[in-house]
Structure formats: structure tokens, C-alpha cells
N, C-alpha and C positions, 0 to 999 in steps of 0.2 A: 206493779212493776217496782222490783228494789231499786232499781239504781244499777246492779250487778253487770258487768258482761264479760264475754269469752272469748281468746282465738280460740279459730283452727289450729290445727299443726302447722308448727313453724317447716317450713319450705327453705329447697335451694332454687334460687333462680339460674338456669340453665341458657349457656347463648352461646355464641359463635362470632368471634369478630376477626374478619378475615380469617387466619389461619390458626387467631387462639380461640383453644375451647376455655369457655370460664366457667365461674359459679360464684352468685353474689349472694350469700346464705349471714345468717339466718334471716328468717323473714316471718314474724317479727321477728326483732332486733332488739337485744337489751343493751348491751355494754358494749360490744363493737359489733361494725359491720364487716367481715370478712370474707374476702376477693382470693378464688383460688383459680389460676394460670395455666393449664394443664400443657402448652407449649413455652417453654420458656425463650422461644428466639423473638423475645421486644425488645424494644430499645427506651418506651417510656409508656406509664402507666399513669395518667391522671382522672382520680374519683372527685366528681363534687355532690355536697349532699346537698338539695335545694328544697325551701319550704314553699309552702302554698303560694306566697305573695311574692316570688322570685330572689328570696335571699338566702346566698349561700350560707351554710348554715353549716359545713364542713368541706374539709378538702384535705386531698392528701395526693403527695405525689411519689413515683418508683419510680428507680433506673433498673435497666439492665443490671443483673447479679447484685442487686441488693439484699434481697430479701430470698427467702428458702422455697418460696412456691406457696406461702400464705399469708396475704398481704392484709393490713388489720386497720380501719377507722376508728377511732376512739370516741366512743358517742356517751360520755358521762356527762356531755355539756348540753346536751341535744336532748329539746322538751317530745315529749311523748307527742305523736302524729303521726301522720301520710307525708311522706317525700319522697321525691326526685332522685333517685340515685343515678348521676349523668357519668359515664363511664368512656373515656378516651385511650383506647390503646393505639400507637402509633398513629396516631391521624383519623383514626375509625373510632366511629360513636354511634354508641348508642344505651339507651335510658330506660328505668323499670323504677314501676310503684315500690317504696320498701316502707314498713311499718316500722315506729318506735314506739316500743312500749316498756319502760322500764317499772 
């Protein structure tokens, strides 16, 4: 064994919360994580990225008509691992494995 290893193809994560369809892509994840909206009728958009030992470790919030329909995490601070990406659109939540591998 070298030492070496590989992803898979990087993935969108596909969900449904309430009445928005999203996608939390790429996965893995190098330089940001990007949140696309596909109903724009919210009112507020909160990501937190959380590591293994429960520390937030990123966050980002949206309003209504802020942004164009591709909402971006800035993860150049964020060490390579397995996180939590906890996802709140209007009161509804819900959470998915994302990789960082930069």
C-alpha cells in the first residue's frame, strides 16, 4: 500500500424541503460548497457546516432575493474531512454527509 487514495465522482445532493427542490453539490467539495434553490419563494436560508466533534466549522446565511439562485460557502478555511452539512430553509431542516478534500 502507497499511501494513495481516490474519490468517486463528485455528486449533487438532491432533496426536497417542503416546497424547495435544492442541490448541495459538489461532493467532494474543494473551495466552496454550493446550495442551488430551484423555488425561489423563501424567506431565509441558513447552512452550517459541522465537524465530527460538533463544531461549527462554517455558516452562512440568505435572504429572500439576495442572491441569483446559487448560493456559495467558502470553504478555503476548512481542513480536509467528513461534515455535516445542516441545511435550514424556512424552519425546515434537514442534514447530509459532505466531503472536503481540497
Amino acid at each position: 500500500n502507497d499511501g494513495s487514495f481516490m474519490f468517486s465522482k463528485t455528486i449533487a445532493i438532491k432533496m426536497d424541503i417542503g416546497k424547495n427542490r435544492i442541490e448541495l453539490y459538489p461532493n467532494p467539495a474543494t473551495t466552496a460548497l454550493n446550495l442551488s434553490i430551484f423555488d425561489k419563494n423563501y424567506q431565509k436560508v441558513h447552512l452550517l457546516l459541522i465537524d465530527i466533534t460538533g463544531k461549527i466549522v462554517g455558516q452562512q446565511t440568505w435572504n429572500s432575493g439576495q442572491e441569483n439562485g446559487v448560493l456559495s460557502l467558502n470553504l478555503h478555511h476548512v481542513p480536509n474531512g467528513i461534515y455535516t452539512a445542516m441545511l435550514n430553509i424556512d424552519g425546515r431542516t434537514t442534514q447530509h454527509k459532505v466531503v472536503v478534500a481540497q
